[in-house]
N, C-alpha and C positions, 0 to 999 in steps of 0.2 A: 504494500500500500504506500502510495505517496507521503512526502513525512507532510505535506500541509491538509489531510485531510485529518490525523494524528490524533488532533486536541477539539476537535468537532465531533459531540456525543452521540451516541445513537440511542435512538429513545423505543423503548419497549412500548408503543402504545394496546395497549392489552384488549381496552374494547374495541378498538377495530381488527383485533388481532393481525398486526403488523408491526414489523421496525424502520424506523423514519429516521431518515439521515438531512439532513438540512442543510445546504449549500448555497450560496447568496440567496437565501429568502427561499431557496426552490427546496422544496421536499421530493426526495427520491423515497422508493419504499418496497420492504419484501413483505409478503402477503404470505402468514403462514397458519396452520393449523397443527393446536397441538394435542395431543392424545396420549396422557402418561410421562414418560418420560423421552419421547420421540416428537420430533417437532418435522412436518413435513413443511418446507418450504415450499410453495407454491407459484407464487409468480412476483419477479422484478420488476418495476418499474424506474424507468432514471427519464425524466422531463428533458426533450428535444432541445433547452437552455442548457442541460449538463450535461450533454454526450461527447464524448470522447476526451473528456477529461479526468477519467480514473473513479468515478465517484461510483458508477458498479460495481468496479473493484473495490472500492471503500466497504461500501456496503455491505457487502459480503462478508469480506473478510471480519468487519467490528460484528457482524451478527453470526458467523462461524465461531466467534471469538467467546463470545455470548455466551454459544450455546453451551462450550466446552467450561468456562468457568458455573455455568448451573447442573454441570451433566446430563446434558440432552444429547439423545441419540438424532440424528440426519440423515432424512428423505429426502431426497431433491428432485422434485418433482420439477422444477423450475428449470426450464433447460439452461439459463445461463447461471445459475447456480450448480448445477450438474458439469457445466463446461470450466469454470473455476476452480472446483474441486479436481479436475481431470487434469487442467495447467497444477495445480498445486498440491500434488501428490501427499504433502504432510499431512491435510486433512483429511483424509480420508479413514483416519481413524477414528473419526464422528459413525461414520456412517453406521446405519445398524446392520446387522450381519447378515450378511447374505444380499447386501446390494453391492453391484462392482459397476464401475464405470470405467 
């Protein structure tokens, strides 16, 4: 992750069950549902103001980051979260057993 996304928090909003990353005023957000201790991530979104500035990546990564200091198991259902775990082979020890990518 970029170090200037770093110190920009990502916020658990719980009733809409999503995490929202906020970048000039813009909200990017993963859309997740969770079940136990398995959180499927569902679908990314990053606002046409924030593409191609890393902030996907951001996203990601502080809500992989998440997951692993609450001990949540990872579904990715999300293809570009499925495709980040895949560039980023560390994480893949989230995943719950028996999904490979």
């Amino acid at each position: 992750m970029e170090a200037i996304f770093e110190d920009i928090p990502l916020t658990n909003n719980e009733v809409s069950r999503q995490f929202e990353l906020v970048v000039d005023n813009i909200k990017a957000k993963i859309e997740y549902d969770l079940q136990k201790d398995r959180m499927f991530l569902t679908h990314t979104e990053v606002p046409p103001a924030l593409e191609g500035k890393g902030v996907g990546n951001a996203i990601v990564e502080k809500t992989l980051r998440y997951m692993e200091e609450n001990n949540l198991k990872l579904v990715p259902l999300c293809p570009f979260v499925a495709a980040y775990v895949k560039k980023h082979p560390e994480w893949k020890r989230l995943l719950v057993q028996g999904i490979s990518l």
